[in-house]
DRENMI-717065 format. One record per residue (C-alpha): residue number from 1; residue in one letter; x, y, z. Coordinates in nm, 2 decimals, m for minus. Layout:
# residues N
<kelum i="NUM" aa="A" u="X" v="Y" w="Z"/>
...
# end
This chain:
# residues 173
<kelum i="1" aa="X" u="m4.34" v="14.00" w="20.99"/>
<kelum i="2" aa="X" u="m4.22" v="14.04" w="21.37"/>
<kelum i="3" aa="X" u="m3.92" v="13.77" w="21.44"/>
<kelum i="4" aa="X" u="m4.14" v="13.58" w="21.68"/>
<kelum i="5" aa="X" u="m4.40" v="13.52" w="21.41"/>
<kelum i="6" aa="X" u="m4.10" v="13.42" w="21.20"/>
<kelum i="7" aa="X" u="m3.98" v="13.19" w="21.49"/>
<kelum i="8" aa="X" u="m4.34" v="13.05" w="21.48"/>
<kelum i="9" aa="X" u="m4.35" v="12.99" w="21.15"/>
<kelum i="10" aa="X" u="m4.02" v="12.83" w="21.11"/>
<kelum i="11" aa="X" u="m4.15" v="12.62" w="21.43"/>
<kelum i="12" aa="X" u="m4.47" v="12.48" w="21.30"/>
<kelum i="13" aa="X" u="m4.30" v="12.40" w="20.93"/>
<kelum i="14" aa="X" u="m4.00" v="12.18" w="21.12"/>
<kelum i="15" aa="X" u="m4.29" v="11.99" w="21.32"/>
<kelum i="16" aa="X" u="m4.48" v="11.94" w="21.03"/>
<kelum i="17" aa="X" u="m4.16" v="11.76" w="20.84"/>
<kelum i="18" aa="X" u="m4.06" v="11.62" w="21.12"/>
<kelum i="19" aa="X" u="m4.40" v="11.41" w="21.15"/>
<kelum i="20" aa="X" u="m4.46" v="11.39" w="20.77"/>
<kelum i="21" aa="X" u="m4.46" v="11.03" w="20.61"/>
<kelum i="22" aa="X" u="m4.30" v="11.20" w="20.33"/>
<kelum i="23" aa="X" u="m3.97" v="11.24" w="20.51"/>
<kelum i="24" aa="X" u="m3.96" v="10.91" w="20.72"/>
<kelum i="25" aa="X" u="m3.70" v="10.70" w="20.65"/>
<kelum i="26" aa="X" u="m3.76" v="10.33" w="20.56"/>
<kelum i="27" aa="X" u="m3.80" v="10.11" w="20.81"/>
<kelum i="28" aa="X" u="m3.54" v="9.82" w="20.77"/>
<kelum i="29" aa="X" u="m3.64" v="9.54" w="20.63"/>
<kelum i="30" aa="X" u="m3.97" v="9.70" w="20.51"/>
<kelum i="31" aa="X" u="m4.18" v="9.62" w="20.22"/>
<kelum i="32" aa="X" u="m3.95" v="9.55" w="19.93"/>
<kelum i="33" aa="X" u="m4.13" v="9.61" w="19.57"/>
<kelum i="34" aa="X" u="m4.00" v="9.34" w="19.26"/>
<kelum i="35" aa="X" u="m4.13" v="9.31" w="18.92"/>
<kelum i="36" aa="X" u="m4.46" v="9.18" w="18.84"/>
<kelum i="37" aa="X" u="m4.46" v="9.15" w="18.50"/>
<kelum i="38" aa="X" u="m4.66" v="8.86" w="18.27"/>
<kelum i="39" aa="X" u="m4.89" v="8.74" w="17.96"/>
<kelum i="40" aa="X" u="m5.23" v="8.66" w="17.92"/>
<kelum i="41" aa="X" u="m5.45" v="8.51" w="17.67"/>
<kelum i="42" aa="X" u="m5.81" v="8.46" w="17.74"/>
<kelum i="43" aa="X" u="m6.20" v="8.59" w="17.67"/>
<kelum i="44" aa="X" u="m6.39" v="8.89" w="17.72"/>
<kelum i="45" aa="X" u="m6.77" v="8.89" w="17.74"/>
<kelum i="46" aa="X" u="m6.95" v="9.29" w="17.78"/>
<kelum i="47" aa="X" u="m7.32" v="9.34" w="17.84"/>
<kelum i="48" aa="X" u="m7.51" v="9.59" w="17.85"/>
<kelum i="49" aa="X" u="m7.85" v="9.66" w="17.99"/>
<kelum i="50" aa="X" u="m8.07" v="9.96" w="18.06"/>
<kelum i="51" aa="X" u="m8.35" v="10.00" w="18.32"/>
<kelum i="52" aa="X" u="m8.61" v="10.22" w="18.40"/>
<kelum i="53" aa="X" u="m8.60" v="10.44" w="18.73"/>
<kelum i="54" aa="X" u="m8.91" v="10.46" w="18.92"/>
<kelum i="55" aa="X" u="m8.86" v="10.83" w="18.96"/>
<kelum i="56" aa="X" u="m8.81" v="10.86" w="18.54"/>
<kelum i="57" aa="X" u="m8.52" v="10.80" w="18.30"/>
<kelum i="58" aa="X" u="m8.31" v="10.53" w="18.30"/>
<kelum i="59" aa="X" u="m7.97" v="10.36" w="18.41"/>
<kelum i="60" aa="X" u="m7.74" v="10.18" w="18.19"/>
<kelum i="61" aa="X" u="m7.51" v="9.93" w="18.32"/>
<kelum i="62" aa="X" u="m7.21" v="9.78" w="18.12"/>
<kelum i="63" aa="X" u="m7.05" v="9.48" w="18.30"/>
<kelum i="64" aa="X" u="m6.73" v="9.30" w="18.14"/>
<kelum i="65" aa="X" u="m6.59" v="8.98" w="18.26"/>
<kelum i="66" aa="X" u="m6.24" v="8.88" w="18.16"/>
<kelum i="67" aa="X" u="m6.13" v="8.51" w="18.22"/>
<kelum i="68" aa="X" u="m5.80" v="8.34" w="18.05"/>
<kelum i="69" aa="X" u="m5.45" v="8.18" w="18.21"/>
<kelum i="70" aa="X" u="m5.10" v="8.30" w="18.14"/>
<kelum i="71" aa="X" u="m4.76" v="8.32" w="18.25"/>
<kelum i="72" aa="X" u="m4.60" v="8.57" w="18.48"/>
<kelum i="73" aa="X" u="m4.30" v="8.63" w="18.74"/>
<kelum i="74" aa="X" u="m4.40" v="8.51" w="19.12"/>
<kelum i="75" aa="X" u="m4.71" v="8.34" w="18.95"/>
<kelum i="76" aa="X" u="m4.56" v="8.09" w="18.70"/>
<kelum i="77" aa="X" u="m4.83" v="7.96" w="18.55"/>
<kelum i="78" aa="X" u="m5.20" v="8.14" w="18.66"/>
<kelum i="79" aa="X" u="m5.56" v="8.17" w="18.55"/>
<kelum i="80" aa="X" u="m5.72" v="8.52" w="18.59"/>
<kelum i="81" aa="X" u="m6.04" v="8.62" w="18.64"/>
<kelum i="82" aa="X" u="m6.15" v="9.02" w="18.62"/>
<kelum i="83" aa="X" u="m6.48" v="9.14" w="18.61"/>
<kelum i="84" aa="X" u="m6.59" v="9.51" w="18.57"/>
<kelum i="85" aa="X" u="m6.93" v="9.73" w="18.62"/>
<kelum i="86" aa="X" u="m7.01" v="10.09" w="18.50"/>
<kelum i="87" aa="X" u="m7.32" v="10.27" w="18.51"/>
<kelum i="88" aa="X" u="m7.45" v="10.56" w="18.42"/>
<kelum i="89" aa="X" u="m7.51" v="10.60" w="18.83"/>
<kelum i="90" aa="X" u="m7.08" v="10.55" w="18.92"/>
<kelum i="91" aa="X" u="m7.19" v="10.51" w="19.28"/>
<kelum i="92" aa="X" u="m7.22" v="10.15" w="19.14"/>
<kelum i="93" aa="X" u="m6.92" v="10.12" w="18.96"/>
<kelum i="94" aa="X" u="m6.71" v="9.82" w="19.07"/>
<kelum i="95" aa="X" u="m6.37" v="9.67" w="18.92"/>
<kelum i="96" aa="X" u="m6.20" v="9.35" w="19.08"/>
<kelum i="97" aa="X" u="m5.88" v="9.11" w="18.96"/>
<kelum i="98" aa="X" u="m5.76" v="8.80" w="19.07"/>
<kelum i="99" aa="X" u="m5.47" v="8.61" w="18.95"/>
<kelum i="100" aa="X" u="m5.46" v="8.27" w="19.08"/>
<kelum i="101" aa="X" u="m5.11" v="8.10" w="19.09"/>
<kelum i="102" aa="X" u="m5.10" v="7.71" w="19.00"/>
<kelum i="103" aa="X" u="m5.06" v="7.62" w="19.34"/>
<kelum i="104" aa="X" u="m5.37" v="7.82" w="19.47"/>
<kelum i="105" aa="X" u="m5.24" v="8.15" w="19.61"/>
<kelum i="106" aa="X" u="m5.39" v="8.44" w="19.45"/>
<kelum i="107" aa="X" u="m5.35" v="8.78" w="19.42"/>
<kelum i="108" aa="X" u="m5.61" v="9.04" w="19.48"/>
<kelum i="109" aa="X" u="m5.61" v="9.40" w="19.23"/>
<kelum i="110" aa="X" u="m5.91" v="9.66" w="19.15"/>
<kelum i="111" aa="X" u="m5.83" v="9.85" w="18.87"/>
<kelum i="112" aa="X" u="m5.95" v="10.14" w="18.64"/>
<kelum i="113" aa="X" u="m5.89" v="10.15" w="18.29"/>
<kelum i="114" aa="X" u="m6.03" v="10.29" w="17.94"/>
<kelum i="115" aa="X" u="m6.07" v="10.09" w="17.62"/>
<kelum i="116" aa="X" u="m6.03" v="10.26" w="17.25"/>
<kelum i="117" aa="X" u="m6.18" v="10.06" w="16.94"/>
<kelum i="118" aa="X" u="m5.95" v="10.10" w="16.67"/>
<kelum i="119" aa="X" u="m5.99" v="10.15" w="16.31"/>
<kelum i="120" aa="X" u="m5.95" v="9.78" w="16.24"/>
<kelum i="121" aa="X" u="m6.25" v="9.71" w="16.48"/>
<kelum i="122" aa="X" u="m6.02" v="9.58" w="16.73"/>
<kelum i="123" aa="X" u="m6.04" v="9.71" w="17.15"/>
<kelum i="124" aa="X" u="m5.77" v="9.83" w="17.30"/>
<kelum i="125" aa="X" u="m5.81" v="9.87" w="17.68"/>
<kelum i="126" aa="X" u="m5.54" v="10.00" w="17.93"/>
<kelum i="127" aa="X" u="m5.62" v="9.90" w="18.30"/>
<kelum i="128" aa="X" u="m5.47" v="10.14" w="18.58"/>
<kelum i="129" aa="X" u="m5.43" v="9.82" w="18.91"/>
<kelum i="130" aa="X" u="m5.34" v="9.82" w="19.24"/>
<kelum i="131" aa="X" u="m5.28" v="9.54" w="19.39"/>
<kelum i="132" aa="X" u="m5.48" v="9.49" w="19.74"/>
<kelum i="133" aa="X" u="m5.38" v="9.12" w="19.89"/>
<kelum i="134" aa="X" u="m5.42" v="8.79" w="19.83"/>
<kelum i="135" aa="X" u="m5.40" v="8.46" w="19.98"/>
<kelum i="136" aa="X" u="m5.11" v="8.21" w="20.07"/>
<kelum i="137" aa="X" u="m4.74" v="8.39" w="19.98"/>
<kelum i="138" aa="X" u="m4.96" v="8.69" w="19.86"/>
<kelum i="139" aa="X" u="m5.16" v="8.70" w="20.18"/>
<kelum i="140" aa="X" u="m5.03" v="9.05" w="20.26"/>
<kelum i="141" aa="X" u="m4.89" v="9.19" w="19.87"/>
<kelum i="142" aa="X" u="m4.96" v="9.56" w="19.77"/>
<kelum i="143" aa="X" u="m4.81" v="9.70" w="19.43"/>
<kelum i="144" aa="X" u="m4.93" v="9.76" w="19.15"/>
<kelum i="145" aa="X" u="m4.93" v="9.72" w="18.77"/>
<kelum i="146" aa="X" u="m5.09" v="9.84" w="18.40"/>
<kelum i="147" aa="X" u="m5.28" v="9.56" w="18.26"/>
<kelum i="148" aa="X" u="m5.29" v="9.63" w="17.84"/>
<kelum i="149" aa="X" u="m5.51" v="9.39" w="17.64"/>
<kelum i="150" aa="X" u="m5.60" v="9.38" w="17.32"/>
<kelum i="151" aa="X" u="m5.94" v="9.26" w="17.22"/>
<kelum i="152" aa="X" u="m6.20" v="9.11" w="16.92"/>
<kelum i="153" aa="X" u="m6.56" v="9.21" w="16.99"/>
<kelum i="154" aa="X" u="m6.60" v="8.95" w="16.71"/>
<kelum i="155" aa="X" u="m6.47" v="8.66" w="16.88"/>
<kelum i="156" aa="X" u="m6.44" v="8.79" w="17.22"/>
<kelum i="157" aa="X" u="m6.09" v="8.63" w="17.20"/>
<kelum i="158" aa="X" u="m5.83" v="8.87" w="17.41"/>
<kelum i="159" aa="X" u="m5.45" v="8.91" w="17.47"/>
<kelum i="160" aa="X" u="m5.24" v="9.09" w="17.66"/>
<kelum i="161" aa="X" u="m4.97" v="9.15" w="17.89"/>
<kelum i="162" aa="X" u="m4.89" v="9.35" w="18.28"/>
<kelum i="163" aa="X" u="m4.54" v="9.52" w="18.41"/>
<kelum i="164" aa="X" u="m4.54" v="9.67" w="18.74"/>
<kelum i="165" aa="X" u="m4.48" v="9.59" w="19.09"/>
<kelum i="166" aa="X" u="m4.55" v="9.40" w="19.36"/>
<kelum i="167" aa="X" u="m4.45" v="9.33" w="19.75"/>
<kelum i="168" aa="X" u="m4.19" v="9.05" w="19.80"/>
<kelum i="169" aa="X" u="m4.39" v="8.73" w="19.80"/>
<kelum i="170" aa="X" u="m4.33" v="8.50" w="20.09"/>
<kelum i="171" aa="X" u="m4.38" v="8.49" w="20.46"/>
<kelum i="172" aa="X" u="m4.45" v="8.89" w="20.57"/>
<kelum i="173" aa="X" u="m4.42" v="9.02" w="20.24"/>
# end
């Protein structure tokens, strides 16, 4: 390799950290992330239903819903609502969270997760979230947070409990 292609090179790698978000600094007073962390009891209701295609076979789509109240940091008291689609078609697939404080401010998460029945006949679901807004102090929050939840099929009766982290509540988050 010639020096000047070196010099190039060594040019075009400087430029590239230079302008990279991976080496900005923070800006000051930027987002700050605190602990979100909380408990939840509540229900869970699956479904399950298969349709025919027009063009042959089939589609089966599973939706959950998830409602309950709890406590957690930021929230104090809250209800929560979660509701998730699969099919076997995952251009449908949809997965939304909303926590809403006693006051009315909510906060906004879609998630991923996978649930494992266990040898006592018990579901034990782990949901991957990231947190995408909200309203009122929450209006602008991003984080995020694993949601764990334990479940009877039986009863449909759930608990569980989150840990992560979320943007400074308050005016600009």
């Amino acid at each position: 390799m010639t020096s000047m292609s070196k010099l190039c090179v060594l040019a075009t790698t400087l430029t590239l950290l230079t302008f990279s978000p991976l080496t900005a600094a923070p800006k000051k007073g930027g987002t700050k992330l605190v602990p979100f962390k909380g408990k939840w009891t509540g229900t869970a209701v699956q479904t399950t239903t298969t349709e025919p295609l027009p063009e042959g076979g089939e589609v089966t789509t599973t939706e959950t819903t998830l409602e309950g109240k709890g406590n957690g940091t930021h929230l104090g008291r809250y209800t929560m609502e979660a509701s998730s689609v699969t099919s076997s078609d995952p251009t449908a697939d949809t997965s939304d969270l909303v926590f809403i404080a006693a006051n009315g401010d909510e906060v906004y998460a879609t998630f991923t997760g996978e649930s494992v029945t266990g040898s006592d006949g018990l579901v034990d679901s782990e949901l991957q979230a990231i947190i995408v807004g909200g309203t009122g102090r929450f209006a602008t929050s991003t984080g995020y947070f694993t949601f764990k939840l334990t479940t009877d099929p039986e009863t449909g009766k759930s608990a569980g409990s989150y840990n992560g982290k979320i943007s400074s509540p308050g005016k600009g988050n």
